[in-house]
Structure formats: C-alpha cells, structure tokens
C-alpha positions in Angstrom: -86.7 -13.7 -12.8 -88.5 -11.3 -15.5 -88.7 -11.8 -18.9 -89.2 -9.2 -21.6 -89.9 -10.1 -25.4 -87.0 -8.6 -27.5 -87.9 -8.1 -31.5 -85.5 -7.7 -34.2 -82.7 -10.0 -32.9 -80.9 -11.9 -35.9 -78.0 -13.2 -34.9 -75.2 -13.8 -31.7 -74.5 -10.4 -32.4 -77.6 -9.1 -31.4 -77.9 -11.3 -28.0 -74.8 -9.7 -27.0 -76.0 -6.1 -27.6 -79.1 -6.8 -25.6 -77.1 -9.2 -23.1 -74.8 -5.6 -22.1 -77.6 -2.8 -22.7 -79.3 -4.7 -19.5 -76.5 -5.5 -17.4 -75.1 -2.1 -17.7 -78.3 -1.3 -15.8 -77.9 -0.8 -12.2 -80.3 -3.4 -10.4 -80.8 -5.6 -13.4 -78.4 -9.0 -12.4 -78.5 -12.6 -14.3 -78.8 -11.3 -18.1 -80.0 -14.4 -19.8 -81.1 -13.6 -24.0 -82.8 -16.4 -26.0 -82.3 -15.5 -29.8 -85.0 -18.5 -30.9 -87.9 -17.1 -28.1 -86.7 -13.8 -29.1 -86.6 -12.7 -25.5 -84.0 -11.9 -22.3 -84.6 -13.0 -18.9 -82.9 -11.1 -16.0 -83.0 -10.3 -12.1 -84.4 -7.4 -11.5 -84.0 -5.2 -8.1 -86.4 -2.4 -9.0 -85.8 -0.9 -12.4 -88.3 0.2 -13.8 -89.7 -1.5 -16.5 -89.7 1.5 -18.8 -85.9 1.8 -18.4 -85.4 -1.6 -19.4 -87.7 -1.1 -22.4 -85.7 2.2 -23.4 -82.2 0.5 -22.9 -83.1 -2.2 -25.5 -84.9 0.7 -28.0 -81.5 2.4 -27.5 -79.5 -0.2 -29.0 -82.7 -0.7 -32.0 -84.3 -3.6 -31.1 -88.4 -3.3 -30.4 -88.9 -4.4 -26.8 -92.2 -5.8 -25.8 -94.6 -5.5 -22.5 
C-alpha cells in the first residue's frame, strides 16, 4: 500500500471525491481516505505518482509527496 498526504479535505464530501478521482485510475486498487490524517492509502500497480498527484489537484485538493 502507498500513502499520499491529501490537503484541503473538510468533510465526507471530500473523502469521496478523492476516494473516486483514484479509483477511476487504472492500476490504483484498495482506495482507502482518512479525513482526520488528511491522507488516502491505495494499491498501486504502476501509476505514476505524478498522475496520482494530478488526479487529486484535478478535483482541488493539494496533494503532497
């Protein structure tokens, strides 16, 4: 499992947005988002990190490294 830091989150709302930006992804399985850690854990089978980043920026929430 990865984990990526996910700013800007406020409310269930949000953890759902995040929750289907990344499991819309091809390769990225097991969507898991923590509103209180402000961060989403996932399987990953080789997406690129930048794509995940730029899926989350799509939707306006500030992904971290």
């Amino acid at each position: 499992m990865e984990t990526i830091k996910v700013s800007g989150m406020s409310c269930q709302h949000c953890v759902a947005a995040v929750t289907k930006a990344l499991e819309e992804l091809h390769g990225v399985d097991e969507v898991t988002v923590d509103l209180a850690a402000a961060e989403a854990s996932f399987a990953n089978s080789g997406v690129a990190r930048e794509k995940i980043r730029s899926a989350i920026s799509q939707i306006g929430f500030d992904p971290g490294d």
